[in-house]
C-alpha positions as CSV (number, residue, x, y, z in Angstrom):
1,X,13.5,-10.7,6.8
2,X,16.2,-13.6,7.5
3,X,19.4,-13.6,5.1
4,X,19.2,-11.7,2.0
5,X,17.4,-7.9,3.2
6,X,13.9,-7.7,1.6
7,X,15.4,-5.1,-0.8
8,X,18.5,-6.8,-1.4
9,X,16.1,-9.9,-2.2
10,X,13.9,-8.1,-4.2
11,X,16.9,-7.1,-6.6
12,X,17.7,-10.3,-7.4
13,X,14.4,-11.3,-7.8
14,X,14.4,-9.0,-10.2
15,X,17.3,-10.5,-12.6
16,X,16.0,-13.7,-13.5
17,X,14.0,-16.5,-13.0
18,X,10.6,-16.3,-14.6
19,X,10.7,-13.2,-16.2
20,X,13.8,-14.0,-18.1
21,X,12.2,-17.0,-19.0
22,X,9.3,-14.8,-20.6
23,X,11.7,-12.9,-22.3
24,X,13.7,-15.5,-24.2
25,X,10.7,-17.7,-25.3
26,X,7.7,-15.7,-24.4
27,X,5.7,-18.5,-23.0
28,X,4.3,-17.1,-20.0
29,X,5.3,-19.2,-16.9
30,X,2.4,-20.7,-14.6
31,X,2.5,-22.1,-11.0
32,X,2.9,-25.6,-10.2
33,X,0.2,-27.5,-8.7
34,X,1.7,-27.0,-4.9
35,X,2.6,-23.5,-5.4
36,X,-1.3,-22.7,-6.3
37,X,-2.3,-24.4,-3.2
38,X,0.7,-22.3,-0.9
39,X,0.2,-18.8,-2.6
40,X,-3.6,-19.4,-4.0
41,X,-3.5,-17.3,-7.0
42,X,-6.9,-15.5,-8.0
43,X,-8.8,-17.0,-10.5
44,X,-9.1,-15.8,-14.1
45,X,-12.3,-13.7,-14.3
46,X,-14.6,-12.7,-17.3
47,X,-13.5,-9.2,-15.6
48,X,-10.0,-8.9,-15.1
49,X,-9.0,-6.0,-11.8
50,X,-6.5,-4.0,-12.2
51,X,-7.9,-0.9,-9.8
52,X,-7.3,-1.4,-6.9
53,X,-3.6,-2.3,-5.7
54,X,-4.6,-5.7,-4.7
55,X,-2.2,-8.4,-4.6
56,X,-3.3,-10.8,-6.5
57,X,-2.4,-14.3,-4.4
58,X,-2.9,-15.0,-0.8
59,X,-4.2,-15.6,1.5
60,X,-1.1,-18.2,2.0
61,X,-1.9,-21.7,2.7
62,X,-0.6,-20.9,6.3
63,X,-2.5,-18.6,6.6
64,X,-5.8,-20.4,5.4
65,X,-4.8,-22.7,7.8
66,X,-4.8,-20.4,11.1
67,X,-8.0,-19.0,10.3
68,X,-9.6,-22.6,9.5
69,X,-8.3,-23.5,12.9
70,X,-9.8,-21.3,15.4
71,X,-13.3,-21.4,14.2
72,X,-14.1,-22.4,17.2
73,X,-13.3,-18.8,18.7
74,X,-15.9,-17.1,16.7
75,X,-18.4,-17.1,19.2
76,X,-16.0,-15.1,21.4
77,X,-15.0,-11.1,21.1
78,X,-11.9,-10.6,19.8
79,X,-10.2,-8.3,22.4
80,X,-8.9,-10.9,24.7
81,X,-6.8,-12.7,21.5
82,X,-4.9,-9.4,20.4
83,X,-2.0,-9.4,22.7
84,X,0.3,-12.1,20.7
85,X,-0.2,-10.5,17.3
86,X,0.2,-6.7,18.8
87,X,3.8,-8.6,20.5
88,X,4.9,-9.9,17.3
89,X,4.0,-6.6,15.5
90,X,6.0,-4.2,17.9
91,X,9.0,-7.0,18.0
92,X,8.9,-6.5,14.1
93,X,8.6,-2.8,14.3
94,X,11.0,-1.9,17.2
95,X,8.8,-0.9,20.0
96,X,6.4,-1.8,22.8
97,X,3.0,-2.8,22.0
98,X,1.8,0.5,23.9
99,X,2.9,1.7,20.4
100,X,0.6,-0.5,18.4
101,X,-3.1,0.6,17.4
102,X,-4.6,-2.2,15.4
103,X,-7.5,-1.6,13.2
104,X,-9.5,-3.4,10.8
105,X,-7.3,-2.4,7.5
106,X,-5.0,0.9,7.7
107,X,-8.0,2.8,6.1
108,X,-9.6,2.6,9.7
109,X,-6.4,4.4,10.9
110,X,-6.2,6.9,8.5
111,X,-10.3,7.9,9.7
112,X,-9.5,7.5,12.8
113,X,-6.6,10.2,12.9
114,X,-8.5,12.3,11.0
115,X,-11.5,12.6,13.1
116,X,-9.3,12.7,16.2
117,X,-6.8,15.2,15.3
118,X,-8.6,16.7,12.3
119,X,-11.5,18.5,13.8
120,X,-11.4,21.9,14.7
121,X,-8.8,23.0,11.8
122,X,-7.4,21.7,8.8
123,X,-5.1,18.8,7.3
124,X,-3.0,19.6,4.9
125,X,-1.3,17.0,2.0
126,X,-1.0,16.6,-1.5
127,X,-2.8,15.9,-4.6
128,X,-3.4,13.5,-5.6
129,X,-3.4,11.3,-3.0
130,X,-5.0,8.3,-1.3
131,X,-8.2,10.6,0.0
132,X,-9.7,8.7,2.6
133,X,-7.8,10.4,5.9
134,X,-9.1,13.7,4.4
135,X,-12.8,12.9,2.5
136,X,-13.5,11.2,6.2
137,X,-12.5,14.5,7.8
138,X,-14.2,16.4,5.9
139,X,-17.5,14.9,6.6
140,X,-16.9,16.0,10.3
141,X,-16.1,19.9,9.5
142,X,-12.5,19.6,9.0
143,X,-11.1,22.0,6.6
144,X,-8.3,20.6,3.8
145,X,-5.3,22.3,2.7
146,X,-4.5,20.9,-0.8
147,X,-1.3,21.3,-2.5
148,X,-0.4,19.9,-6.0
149,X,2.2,17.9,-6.6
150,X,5.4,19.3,-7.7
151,X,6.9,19.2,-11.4
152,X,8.3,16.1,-10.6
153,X,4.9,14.8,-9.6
154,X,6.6,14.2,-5.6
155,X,4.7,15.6,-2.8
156,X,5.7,18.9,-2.4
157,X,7.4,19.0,1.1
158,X,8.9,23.2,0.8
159,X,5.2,24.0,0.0
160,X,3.2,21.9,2.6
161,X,6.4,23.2,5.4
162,X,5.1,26.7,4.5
163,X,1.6,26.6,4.9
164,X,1.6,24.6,8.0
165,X,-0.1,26.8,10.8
166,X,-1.6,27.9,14.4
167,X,-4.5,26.1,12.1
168,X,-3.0,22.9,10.8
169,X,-3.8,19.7,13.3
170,X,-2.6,17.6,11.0
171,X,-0.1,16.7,8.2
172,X,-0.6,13.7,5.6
173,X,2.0,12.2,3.5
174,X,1.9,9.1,1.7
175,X,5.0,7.4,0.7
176,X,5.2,5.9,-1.5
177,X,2.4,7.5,-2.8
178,X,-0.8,6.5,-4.3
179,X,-1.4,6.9,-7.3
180,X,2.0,7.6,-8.3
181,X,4.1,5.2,-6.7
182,X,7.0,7.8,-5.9
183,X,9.1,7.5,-3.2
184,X,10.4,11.0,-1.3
185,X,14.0,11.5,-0.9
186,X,15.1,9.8,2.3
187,X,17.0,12.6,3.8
188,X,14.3,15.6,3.0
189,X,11.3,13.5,4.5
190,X,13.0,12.7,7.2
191,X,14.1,16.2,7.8
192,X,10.4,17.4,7.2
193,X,9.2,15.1,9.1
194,X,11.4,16.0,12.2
195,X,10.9,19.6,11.4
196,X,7.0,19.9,11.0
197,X,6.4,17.3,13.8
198,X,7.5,20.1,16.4
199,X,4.3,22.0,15.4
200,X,1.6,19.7,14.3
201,X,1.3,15.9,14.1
202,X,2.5,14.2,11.0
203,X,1.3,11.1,9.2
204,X,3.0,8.8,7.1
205,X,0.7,6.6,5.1
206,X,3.7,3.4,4.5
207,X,1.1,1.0,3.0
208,X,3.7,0.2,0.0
209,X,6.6,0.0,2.4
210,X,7.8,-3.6,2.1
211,X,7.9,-2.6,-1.9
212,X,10.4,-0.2,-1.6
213,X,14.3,-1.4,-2.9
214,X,16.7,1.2,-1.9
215,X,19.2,0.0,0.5
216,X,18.6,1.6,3.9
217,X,15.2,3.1,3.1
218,X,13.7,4.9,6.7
219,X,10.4,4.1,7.9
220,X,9.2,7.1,9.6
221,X,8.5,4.3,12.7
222,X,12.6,5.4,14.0
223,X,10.8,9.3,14.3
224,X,8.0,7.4,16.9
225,X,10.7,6.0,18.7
226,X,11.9,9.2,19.0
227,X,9.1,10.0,20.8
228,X,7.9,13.1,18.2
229,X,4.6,13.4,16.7
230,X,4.8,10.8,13.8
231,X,2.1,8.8,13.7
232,X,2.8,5.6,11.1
233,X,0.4,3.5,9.5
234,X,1.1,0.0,8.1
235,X,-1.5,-2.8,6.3
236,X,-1.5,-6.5,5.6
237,X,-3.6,-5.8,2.5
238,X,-0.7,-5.7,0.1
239,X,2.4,-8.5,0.4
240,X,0.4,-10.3,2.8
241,X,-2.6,-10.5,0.5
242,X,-5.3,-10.0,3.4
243,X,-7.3,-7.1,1.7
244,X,-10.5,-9.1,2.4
245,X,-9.6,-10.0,5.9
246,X,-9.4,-6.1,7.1
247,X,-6.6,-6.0,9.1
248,X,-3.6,-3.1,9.6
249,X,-2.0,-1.3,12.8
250,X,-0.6,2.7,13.1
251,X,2.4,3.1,15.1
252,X,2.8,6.1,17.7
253,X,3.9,7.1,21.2
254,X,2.3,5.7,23.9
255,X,0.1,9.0,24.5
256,X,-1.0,9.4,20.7
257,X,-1.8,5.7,20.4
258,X,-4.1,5.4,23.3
259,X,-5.5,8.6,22.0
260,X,-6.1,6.9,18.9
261,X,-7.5,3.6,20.4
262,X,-10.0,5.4,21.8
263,X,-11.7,6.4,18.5
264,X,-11.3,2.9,16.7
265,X,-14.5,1.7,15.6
266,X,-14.3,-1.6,13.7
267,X,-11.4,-2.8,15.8
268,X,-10.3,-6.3,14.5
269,X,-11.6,-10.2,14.6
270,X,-10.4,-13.5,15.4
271,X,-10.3,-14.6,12.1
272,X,-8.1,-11.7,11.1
273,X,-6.1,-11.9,14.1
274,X,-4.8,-15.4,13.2
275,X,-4.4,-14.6,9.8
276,X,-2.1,-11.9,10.3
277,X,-0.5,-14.1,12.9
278,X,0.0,-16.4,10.3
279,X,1.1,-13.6,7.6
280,X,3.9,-12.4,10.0
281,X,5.2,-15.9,10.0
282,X,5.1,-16.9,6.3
283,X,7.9,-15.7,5.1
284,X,8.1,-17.9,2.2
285,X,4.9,-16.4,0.7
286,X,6.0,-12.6,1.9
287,X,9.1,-13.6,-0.7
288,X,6.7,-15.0,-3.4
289,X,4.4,-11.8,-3.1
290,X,7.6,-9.5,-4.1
291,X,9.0,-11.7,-7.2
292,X,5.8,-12.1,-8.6
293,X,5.0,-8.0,-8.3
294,X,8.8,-7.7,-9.7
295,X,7.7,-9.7,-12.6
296,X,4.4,-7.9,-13.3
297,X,5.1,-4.7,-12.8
298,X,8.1,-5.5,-15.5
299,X,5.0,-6.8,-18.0
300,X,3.6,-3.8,-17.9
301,X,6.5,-1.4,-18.3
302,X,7.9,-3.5,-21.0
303,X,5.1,-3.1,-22.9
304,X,5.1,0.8,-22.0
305,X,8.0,1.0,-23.3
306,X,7.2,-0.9,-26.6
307,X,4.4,1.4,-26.9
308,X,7.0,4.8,-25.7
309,X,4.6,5.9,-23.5
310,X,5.8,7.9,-20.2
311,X,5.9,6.1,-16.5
312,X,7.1,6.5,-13.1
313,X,9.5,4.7,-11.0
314,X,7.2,2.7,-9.0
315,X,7.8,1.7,-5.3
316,X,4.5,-0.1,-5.0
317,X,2.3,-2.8,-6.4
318,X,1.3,-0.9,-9.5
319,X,2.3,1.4,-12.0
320,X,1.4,5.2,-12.9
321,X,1.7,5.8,-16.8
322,X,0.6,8.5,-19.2
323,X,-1.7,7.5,-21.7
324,X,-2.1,10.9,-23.4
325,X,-5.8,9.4,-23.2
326,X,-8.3,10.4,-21.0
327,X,-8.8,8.0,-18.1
328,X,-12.6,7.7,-18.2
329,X,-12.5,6.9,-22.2
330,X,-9.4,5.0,-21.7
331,X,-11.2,3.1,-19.1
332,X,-14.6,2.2,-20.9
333,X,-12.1,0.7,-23.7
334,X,-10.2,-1.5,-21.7
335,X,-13.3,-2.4,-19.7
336,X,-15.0,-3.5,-22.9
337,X,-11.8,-5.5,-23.2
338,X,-12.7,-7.5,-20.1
339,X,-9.9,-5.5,-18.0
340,X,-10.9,-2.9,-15.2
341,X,-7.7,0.0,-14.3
342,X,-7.3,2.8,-11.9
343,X,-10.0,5.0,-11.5
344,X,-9.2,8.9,-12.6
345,X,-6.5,11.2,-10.2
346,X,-7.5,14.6,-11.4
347,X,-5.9,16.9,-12.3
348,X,-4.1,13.8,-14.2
349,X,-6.8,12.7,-16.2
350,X,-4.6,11.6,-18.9
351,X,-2.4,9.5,-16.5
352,X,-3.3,5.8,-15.8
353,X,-3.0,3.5,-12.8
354,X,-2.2,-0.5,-13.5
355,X,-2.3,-2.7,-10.2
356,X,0.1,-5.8,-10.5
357,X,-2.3,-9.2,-11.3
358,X,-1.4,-12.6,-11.9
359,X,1.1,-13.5,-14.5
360,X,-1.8,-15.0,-16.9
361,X,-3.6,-11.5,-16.0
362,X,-0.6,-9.1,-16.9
363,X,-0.9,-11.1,-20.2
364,X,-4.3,-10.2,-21.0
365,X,-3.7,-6.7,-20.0
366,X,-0.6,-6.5,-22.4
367,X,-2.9,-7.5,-25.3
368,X,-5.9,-5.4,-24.9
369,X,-3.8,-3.0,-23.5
370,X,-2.2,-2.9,-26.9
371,X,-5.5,-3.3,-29.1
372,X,-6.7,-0.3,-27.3
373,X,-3.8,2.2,-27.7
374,X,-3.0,0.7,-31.5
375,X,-6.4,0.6,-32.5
């Protein structure tokens, strides 16, 4: 980011503006005119979506824009137009676009690593987790090693270390992780990461990334740079509000990444090319994206804590509570409500997920939220 650092920014975001607004007169602040044509904001539905960690405006304007404009290039493949967006992504990310595997959303990279280094042993990560890296692998005769979480509900890095073996091809972390939203210390992950990526290849999953505040935070990208086996995998489906459009990259060495390549099936289009184009440029609405998930995701802890119920620190677009309910009845309530939330994370079926909406939708979630729970 340019100035203010995107945690540094996100921390003052944090102290004012609307929020503090909310606070003080509790009329819920709503978008200009222009700033619902720059950030498009979903509409309100008859079913409001809470499930699925989408972000809740985009695509920008600019970024409307850029697709709108090269129409024209539909009739062509999409291979040819990559170079400029892999350039701008390894400029971002610190390396040379021989680093750069793009794929059509970081889901596609996470199946893609599992079938190419999956097969033939095991994976090992925690749970829960965001499955699709392993429930992919599995379909193709790889073997998973779960572990539980730890007390703390973190991954548990002394416990996955342990078990890694002449068996393990792979190692999955996800941080911060879904569904929790926890963040691994800085120093032990990157210690684990250094350590176990001397005997199998390790994945970190860094779809929340640009959500995470603390000051000098690592991405795991410095360990690629390195030149160890860290493969990293990054999405515009979250601040950049693309989820429909299908577009994220993994970042590895040279070697790894072509090996990667090689298996990547949907690959990406022209129309999600020049969005992300676009995305990368639009720092105005990357800003917007984090104030408006600062001021959600305080809606719904306020309320949680209103209510005393139990949540994490969350370093992502949502928020992982306990209910003391379990999910699927908790679910059918608040459905019947008009509001749809997390699906269940066993073994933490009393536990709930909230994705960040629209100011107007955290709203509606507060009050049915609170008809539910009271009721």
């Amino acid at each position: 980011m340019r100035g203010l650092s995107r945690r540094s920014w996100l921390k003052k975001a944090s102290l004012g503006g609307g929020m503090a607004a909310l606070g003080v007169s509790g009329v819920i602040p709503s978008l200009s005119a222009e700033e619902r044509a720059k950030y498009n904001p979903r509409p309100l539905a008859d079913t409001i979506r809470l499930s699925s960690n989408e972000n809740p405006f985009g695509p920008s304007a600019a970024m409307r824009k850029a697709m709108e404009g090269h129409f024209d290039l539909g009739c062509r493949y999409p291979w040819s137009y990559n170079a400029d967006l892999v350039e701008m992504i390894a400029k971002k990310e610190g390396v040379t676009p021989d680093h750069i595997v793009m794929v059509a959303g970081s889901t596609e990279g996470l199946k893609v690593a599992g079938l190419t280094f999956g097969q033939g042993g095991e994976i090992i990560s925690c749970s829960p987790t965001f499955l699709a890296m392993m429930n992919y692998a599995e379909l193709w005769g790889t073997d998973i090693n779960w572990v539980p979480l730890n007390k703390d509900l973190d991954f548990d890095l002394d416990e996955i270390e342990k078990r890694v073996s002449f068996e393990t091809n792979l190692v999955f972390l996800c941080n911060p992780n879904n569904p929790t939203g926890k963040l691994l210390p800085a120093d032990r992950v990157v210690d684990f990461c250094k350590t176990v990526s001397e005997k199998t290849i390790v994945f970190s999953d860094e779809a929340y990334y640009d959500y995470i505040t603390e000051p000098g935070y690592p991405s795991m990208v410095e360990l690629v740079k390195e030149g160890r086996d860290v493969i990293v995998s990054r999405t515009f489906s979250k601040v950049y509000g693309l989820a429909g459009i299908r577009l994220g990259y993994l970042i590895a060495k040279p070697e790894i990444a072509k090996k990667l390549s090689e298996r990547v099936v949907a690959n990406t289009n022209i129309m999600a090319i020049e969005a992300g184009k676009a995305a990368l440029m639009d720092q105005d609405f990357y800003n917007f994206s984090l104030q408006k998930t600062v001021e959600a995701k305080k809606m719904i802890t306020d309320t949680l804590d209103e209510l005393k119920l139990e949540y994490l620190p969350s370093h992502a677009n949502f928020v992982f509570f306990h209910s003391g309910r379990d999910i699927k009845e908790l679910g059918e309530a608040m459905l019947a409500k008009g509001v749809q939330i997390g699906r269940p994370f066993p073994p933490l079926n009393d536990w709930c997920r909230i994705s960040t909406g629209t100011i107007e939708e955290m709203a509606l979630y507060n009050q049915a939220f609170k008809e539910v729970m009271q009721g």
